[in-house]
C-alpha positions as CSV (number, residue, x, y, z in Angstrom):
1,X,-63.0,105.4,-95.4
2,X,-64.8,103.4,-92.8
3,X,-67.5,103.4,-95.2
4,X,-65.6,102.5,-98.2
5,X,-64.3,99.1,-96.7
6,X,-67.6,98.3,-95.3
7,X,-69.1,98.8,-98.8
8,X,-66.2,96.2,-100.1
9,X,-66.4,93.8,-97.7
10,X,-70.6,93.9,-98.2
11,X,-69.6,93.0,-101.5
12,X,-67.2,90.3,-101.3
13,X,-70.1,89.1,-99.1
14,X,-72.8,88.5,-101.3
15,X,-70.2,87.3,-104.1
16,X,-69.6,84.4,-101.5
17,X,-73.0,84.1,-101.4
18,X,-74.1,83.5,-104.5
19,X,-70.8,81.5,-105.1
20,X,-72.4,79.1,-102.3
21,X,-76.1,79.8,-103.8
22,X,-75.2,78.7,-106.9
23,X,-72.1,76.5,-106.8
24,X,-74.2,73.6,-109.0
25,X,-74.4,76.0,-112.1
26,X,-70.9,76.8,-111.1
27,X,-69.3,73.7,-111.7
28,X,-71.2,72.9,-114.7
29,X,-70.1,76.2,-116.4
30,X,-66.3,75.3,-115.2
31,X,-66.6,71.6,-116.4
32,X,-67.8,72.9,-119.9
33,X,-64.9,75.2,-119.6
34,X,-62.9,72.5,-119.3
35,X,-64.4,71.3,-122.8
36,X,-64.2,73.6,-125.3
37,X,-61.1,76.1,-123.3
38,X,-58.8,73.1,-122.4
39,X,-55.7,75.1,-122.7
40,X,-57.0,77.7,-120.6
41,X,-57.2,75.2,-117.2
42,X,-54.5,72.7,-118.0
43,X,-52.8,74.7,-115.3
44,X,-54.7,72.8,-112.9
45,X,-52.8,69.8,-113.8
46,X,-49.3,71.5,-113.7
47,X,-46.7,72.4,-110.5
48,X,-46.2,75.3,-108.1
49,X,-42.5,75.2,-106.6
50,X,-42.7,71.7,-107.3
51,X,-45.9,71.1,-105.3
52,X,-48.8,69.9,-107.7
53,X,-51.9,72.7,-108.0
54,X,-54.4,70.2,-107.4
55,X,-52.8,69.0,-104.3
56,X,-52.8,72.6,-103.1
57,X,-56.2,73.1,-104.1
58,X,-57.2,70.6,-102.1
59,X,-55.1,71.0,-99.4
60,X,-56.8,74.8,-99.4
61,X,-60.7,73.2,-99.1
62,X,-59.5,70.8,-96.4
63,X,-57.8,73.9,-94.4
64,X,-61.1,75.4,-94.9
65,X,-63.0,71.8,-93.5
66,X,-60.5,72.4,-90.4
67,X,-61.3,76.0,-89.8
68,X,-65.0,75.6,-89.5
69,X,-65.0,72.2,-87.5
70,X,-65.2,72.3,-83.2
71,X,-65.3,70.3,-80.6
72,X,-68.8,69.7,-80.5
73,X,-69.2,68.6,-84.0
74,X,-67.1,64.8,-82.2
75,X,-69.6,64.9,-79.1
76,X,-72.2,63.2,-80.9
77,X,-69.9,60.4,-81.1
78,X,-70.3,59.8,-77.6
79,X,-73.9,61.0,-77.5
80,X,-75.1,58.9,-80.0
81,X,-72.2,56.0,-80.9
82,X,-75.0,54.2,-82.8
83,X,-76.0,56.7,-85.9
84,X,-72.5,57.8,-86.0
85,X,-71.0,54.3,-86.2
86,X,-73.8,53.4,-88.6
87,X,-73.6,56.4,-91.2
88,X,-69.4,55.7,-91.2
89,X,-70.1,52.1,-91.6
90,X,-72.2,52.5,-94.6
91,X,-70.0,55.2,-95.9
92,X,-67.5,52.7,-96.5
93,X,-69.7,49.4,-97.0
94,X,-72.4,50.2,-99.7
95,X,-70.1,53.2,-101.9
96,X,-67.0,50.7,-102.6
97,X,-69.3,47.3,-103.2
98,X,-71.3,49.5,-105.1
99,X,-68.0,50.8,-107.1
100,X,-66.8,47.3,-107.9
101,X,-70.1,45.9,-108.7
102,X,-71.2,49.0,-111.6
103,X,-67.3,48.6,-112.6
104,X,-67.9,44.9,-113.5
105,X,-71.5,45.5,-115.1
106,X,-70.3,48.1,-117.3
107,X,-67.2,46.0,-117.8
108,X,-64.9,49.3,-117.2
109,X,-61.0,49.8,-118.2
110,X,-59.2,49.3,-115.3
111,X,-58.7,53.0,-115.5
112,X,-62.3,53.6,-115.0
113,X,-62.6,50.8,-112.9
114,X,-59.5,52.2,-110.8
115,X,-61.3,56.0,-110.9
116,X,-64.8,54.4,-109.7
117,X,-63.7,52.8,-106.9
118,X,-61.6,55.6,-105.2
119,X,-64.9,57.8,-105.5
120,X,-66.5,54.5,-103.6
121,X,-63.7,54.4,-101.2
122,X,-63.1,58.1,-100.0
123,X,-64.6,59.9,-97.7
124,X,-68.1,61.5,-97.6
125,X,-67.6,65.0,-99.0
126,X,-68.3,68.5,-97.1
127,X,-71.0,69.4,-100.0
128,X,-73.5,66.9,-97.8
129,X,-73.4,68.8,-95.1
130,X,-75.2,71.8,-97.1
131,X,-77.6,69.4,-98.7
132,X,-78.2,67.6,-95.7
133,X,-78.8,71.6,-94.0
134,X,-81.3,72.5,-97.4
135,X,-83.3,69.1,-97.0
136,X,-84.2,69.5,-93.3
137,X,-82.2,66.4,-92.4
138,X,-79.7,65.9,-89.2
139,X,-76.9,68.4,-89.9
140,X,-75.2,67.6,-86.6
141,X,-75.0,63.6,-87.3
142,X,-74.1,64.9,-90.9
143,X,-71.1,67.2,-90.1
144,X,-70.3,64.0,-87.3
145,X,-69.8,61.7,-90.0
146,X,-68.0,63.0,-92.6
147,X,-65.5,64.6,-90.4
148,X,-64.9,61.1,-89.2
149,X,-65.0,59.1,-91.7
150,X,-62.6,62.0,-92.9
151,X,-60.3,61.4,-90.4
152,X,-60.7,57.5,-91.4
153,X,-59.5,58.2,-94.5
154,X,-56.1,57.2,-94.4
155,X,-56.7,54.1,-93.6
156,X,-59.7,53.0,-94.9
157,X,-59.0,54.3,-98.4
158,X,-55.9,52.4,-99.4
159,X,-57.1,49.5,-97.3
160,X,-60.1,49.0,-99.3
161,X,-59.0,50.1,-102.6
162,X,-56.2,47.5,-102.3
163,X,-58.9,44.9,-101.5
164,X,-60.9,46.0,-103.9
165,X,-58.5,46.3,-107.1
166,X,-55.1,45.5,-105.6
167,X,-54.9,42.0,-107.6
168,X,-55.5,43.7,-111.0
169,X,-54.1,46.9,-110.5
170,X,-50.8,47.9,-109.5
171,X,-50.5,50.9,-106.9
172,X,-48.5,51.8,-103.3
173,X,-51.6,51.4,-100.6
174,X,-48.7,52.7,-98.4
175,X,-47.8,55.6,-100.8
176,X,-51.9,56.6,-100.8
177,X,-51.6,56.8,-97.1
178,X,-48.9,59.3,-96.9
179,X,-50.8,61.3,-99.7
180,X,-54.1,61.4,-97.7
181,X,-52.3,62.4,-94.7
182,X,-50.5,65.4,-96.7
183,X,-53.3,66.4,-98.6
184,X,-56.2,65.8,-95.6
185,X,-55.1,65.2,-92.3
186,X,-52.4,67.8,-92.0
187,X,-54.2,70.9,-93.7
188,X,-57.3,69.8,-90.9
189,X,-55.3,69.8,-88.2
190,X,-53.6,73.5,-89.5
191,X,-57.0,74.8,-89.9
192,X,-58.0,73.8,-86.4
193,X,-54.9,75.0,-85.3
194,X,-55.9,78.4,-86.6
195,X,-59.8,78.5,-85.2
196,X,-58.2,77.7,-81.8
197,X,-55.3,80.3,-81.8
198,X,-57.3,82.9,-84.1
199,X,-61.0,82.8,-83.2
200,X,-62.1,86.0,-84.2
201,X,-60.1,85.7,-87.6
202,X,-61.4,81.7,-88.1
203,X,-64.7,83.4,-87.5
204,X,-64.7,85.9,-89.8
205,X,-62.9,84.0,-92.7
206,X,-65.9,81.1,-92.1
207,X,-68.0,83.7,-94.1
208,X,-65.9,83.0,-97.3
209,X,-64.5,79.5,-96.7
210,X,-67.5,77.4,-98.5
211,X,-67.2,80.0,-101.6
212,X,-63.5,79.4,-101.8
213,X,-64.3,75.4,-101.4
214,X,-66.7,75.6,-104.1
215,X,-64.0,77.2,-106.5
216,X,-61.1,75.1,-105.8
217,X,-63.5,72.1,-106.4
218,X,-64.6,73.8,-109.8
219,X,-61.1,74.2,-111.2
220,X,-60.1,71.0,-109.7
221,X,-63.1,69.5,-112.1
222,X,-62.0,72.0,-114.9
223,X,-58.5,70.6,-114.7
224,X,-58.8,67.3,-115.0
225,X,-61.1,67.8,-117.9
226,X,-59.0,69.7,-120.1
227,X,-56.5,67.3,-119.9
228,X,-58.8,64.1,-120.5
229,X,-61.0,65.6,-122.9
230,X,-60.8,63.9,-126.0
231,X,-61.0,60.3,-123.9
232,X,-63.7,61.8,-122.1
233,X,-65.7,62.4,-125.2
234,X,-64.8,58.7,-126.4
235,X,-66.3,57.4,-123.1
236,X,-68.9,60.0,-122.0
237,X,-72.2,58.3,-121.9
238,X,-70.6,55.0,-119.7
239,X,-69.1,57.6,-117.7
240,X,-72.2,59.3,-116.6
241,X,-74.5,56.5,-116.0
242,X,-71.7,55.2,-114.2
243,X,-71.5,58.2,-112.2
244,X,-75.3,58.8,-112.3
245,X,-75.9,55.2,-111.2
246,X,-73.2,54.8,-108.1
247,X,-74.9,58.3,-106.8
248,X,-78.5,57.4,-106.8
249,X,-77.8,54.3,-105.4
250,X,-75.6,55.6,-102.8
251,X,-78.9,57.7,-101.7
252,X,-81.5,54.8,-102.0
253,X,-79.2,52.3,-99.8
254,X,-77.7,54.3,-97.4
255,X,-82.3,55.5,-97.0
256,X,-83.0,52.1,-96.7
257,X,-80.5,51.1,-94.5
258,X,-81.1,53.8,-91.9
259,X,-85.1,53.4,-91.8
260,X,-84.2,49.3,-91.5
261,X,-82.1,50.1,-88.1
262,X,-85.0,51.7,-87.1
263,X,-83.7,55.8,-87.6
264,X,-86.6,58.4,-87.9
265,X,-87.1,60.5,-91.6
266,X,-84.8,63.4,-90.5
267,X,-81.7,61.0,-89.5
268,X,-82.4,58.7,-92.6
269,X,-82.3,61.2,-94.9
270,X,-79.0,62.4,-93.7
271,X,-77.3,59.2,-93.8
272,X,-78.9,59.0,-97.8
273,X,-76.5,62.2,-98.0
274,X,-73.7,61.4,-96.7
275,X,-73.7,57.9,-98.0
276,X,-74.6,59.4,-101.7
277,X,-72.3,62.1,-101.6
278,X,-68.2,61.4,-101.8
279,X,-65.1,63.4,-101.5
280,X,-64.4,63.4,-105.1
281,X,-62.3,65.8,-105.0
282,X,-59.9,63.6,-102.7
283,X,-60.8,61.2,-105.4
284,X,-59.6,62.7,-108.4
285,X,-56.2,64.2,-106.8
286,X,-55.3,60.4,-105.6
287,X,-56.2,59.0,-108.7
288,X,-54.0,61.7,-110.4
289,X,-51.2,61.2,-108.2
290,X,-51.4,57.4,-107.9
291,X,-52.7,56.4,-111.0
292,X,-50.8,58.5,-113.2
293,X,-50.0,56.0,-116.0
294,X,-53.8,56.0,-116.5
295,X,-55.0,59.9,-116.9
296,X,-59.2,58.5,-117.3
297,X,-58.6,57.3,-113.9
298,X,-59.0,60.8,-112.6
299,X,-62.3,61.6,-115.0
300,X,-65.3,59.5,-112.5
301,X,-64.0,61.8,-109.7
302,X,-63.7,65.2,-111.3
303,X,-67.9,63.8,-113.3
304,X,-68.9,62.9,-109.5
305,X,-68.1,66.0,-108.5
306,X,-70.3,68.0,-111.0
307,X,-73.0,65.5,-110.9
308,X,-73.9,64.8,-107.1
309,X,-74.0,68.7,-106.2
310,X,-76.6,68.9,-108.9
311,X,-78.1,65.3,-107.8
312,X,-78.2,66.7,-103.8
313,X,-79.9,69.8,-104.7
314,X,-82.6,68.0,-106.4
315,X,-82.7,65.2,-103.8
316,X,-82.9,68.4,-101.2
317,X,-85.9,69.5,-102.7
318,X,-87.6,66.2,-103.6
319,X,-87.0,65.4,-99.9
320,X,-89.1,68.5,-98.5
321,X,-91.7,68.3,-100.7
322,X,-92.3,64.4,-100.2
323,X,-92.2,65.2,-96.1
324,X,-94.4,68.0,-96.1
325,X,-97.1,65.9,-97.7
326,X,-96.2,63.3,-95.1
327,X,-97.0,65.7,-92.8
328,X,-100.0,66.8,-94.5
């Protein structure tokens, strides 16, 4: 018997694995899934005892951001105030200007406009810290600074998105507060909760988390596809340079700006990652939630999604290739 379970849990293993491995082909093949089996993930977009799924889903991947987070991931704060302060700083400087600015040059709907700059305004997204691991960057300053401009979130969200778009488009800052601290702050603090009283079990379960992540964030992009998808299809190529463009430059500013204050290669790539990359997952449930009147508001968050794990693998590899022949 001993052998039996030991056999499963090998299994489960490697699934998780190769979940994690291959999470960018992942989210394609759910976002396509989306497309042409709509009925199939509208689900997603529906309630569970009158909680919505894709606040749950989310709720589950920041649980899992909680469980794998310690103490010493804040000590750099204090170690090194200056990258920290910088990365968070640009993290919520260059992606919301940059949001407004491709809003207005493509001339968006204020749907679009409204889904654009909540990607610019959230967070930086957990998926960096991988990238940021795969490209030989910082992954200490890069688990630093998203958990806090995470834990800025509440705040700095609705604040800027009000400055941003409040004039032209209605929506309760004070309402997106409450939201982020339901659907961020309190499933953290539960997850730490659990390392600190459960170790062992924290320990073991960090195995499976980023697997579980990766799938909530799949059917999260599924979801909000199958219920958008004919507007999507109207609005498809605008949407994906728009998201294509707010990425790239994300990476390129957030480079620049670290090697002008003087950071070395392996620090300035990381604040390129976590500059590029956004929570758009957070993204697409607020604008779901807050924007509801407008259902494309949701659709740059849930294309963001798909597009910069794809983008950040190929920036990881781009990145170790151009270094080694630095180094050569």
């Amino acid at each position: 018997m001993p052998h039996y379970f030991y056999g499963r849990e090998n299994t489960v293993k490697k699934i998780a694995e190769l979940i994690g491995k291959y999470f960018g082909i992942i989210i394609i093949v759910f976002m396509l899934g989306g497309f042409l089996l709509p009925a199939e993930f509208k689900w997603v977009m529906s309630t569970f005892a009158g909680i919505p799924v894709l606040t749950l889903l989310l709720g589950i991947i920041m649980f899992g951001m909680g469980m794998t987070l310690k103490l010493e991931d804040f000590a750099l704060v204090l170690k090194r105030p200056k990258d920290v302060v910088l990365g968070t700083v640009a993290q919520f400087v260059i992606m919301p200007l940059l949001a407004l600015s491709i809003a207005k040059l493509f001339d968006l709907s204020p749907a679009l406009t409204a889904g654009v700059v909540l990607v610019g305004t959230c967070p930086g997204g957990t998926s960096s810290n991988v990238i940021s691991y795969m490209a030989k960057g910082d992954v200490a300053l890069s688990v630093t600074v998203t958990s806090v401009s995470t834990l800025l979130a509440p705040i700095m969200t609705p604040f800027l998105t009000y400055q941003l778009i409040g004039a032209n488009i209605s929506f309760d800052p004070i309402g997106m507060f409450w939201s982020i601290i339901q659907i961020v702050i309190i499933p953290i603090c539960i997850g730490l909760a659990f390392r600190s009283l459960l170790p062992n079990l924290a320990l073991a379960a960090s195995t499976y988390l980023p697997s579980v992540s990766a799938i909530a964030i799949s059917l999260i992009v599924a979801g909000v596809i199958s219920v958008s998808r004919d507007n999507i299809l109207s609005t498809s190529a605008t949407i994906l340079a728009v998201v294509i463009m707010h990425n790239v430059l994300g990476y390129m500013l957030g480079f620049s700006l670290a090697r002008m204050s003087g950071m070395d290669w392996k620090r300035s790539i990381t604040i390129a990652i976590e500059v590029g990359m956004q929570n758009s997952g957070l993204a697409t449930g607020l604008a779901k939630t807050h924007f509801a009147a407008m259902p494309l508001a949701a659709v740059p968050g849930a294309v963001f999604s798909a597009w910069h794990n794809i983008s950040g693998a190929i920036l990881a590899w781009l990145l170790v290739k151009l270094h080694k022949e630095e180094e050569a």
